[in-house]
C-alpha positions as CSV (number, residue, x, y, z in Angstrom):
1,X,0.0,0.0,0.0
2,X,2.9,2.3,0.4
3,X,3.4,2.7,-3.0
4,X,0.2,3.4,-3.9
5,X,0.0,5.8,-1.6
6,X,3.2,7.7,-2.0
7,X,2.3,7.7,-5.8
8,X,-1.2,9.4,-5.4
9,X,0.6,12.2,-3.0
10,X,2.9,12.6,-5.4
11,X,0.3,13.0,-8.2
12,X,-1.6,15.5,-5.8
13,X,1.6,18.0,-5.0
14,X,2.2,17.9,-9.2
15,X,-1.5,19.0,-9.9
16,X,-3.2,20.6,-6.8
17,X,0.1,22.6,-6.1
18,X,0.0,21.0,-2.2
19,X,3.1,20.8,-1.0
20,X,3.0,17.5,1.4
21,X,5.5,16.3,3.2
22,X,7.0,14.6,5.9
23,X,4.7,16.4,8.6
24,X,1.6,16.1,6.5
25,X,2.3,12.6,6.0
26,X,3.3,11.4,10.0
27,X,-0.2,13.3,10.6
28,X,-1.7,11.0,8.3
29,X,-0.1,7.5,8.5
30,X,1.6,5.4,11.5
31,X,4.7,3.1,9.7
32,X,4.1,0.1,11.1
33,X,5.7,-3.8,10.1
34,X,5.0,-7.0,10.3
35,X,8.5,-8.5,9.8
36,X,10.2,-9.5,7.1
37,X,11.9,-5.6,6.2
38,X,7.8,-5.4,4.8
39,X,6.1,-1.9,6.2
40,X,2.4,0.0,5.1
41,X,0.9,2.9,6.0
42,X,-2.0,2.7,8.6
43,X,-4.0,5.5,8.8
44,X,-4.9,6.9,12.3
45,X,-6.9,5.8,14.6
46,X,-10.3,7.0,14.3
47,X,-9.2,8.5,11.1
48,X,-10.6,8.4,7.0
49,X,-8.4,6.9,4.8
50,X,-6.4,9.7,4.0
51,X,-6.0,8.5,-0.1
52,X,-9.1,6.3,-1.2
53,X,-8.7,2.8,-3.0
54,X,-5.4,2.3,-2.2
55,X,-6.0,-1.2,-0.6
56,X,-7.4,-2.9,-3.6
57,X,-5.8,-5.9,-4.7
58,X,-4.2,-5.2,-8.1
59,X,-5.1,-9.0,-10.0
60,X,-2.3,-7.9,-13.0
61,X,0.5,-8.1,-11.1
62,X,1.8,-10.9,-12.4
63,X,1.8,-9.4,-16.0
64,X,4.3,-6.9,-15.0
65,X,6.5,-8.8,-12.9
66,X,8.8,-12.2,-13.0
67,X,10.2,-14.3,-11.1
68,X,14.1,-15.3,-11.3
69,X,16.0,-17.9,-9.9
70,X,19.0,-16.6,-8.1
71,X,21.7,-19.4,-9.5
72,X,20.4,-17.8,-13.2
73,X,21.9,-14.8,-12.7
74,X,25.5,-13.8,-13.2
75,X,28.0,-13.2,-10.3
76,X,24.6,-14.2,-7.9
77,X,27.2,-14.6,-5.1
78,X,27.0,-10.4,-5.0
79,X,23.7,-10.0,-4.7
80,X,22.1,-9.3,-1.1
81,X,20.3,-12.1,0.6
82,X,18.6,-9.7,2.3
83,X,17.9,-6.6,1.9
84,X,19.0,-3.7,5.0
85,X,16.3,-1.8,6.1
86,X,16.1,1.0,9.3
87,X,13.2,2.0,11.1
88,X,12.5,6.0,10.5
89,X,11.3,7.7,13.3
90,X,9.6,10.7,12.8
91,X,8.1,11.4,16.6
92,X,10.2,14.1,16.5
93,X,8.1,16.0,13.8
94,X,5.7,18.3,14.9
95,X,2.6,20.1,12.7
96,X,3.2,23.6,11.9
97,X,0.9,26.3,11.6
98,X,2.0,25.9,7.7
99,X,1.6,22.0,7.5
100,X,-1.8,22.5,9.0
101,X,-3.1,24.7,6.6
102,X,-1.4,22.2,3.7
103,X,-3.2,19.5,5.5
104,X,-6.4,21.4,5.8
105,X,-6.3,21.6,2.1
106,X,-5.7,18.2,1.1
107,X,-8.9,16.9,3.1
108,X,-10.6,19.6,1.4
109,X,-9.7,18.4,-2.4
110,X,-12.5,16.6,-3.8
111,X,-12.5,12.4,-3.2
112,X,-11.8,12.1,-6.4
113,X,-8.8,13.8,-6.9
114,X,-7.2,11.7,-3.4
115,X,-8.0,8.3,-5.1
116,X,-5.8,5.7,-6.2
């Protein structure tokens, strides 16, 4: 869901002019896991879904991706096992009067414009 999400924020700073960031976005969404270096975006407690139809399974995956066999590929002895990942705090960001007002905005855009 990350993705999706970071890719309709992304779409919504190009043509709505809101500049989101990291404030807007720890307002929004806890990081949480669930192992495996995998992470999503949960919205708040209590809380709309921030970006709409963003947890919809996508059933063409599989068109657009492939699976390879590690001892196919060249020199596979340099490739990671696993990849490194760190946990990003950002409890240390607080709203601003400015990231309020950008936040304001966003809820205000129309659903359709905040859906996947």
């Amino acid at each position: 869901m990350i993705w999706r999400v970071l890719y309709t924020l992304e779409r919504i700073i190009d043509q709505e002019g809101i500049d989101l960031g990291m404030e807007e976005l720890a307002e929004m969404y806890d990081l949480t896991t669930f192992g495996s270096h995998r992470y999503l975006f949960k919205r708040k407690a209590g809380e709309d879904h921030p970006v709409f139809k963003v947890t919809k399974n996508d059933t063409n995956w599989k068109r657009r991706f492939f699976f390879v066999r590690r001892d196919t590929i060249p020199n596979e002895e340099d490739l990671p096992k696993k990849w490194a990942t760190h946990a990003i705090s950002v409890a240390h960001l607080r709203l601003t009067p400015a990231a309020k007002e950008r936040l304001l905005a966003f809820k205000k855009l129309d659903p359709e414009i905040r859906t996947f």
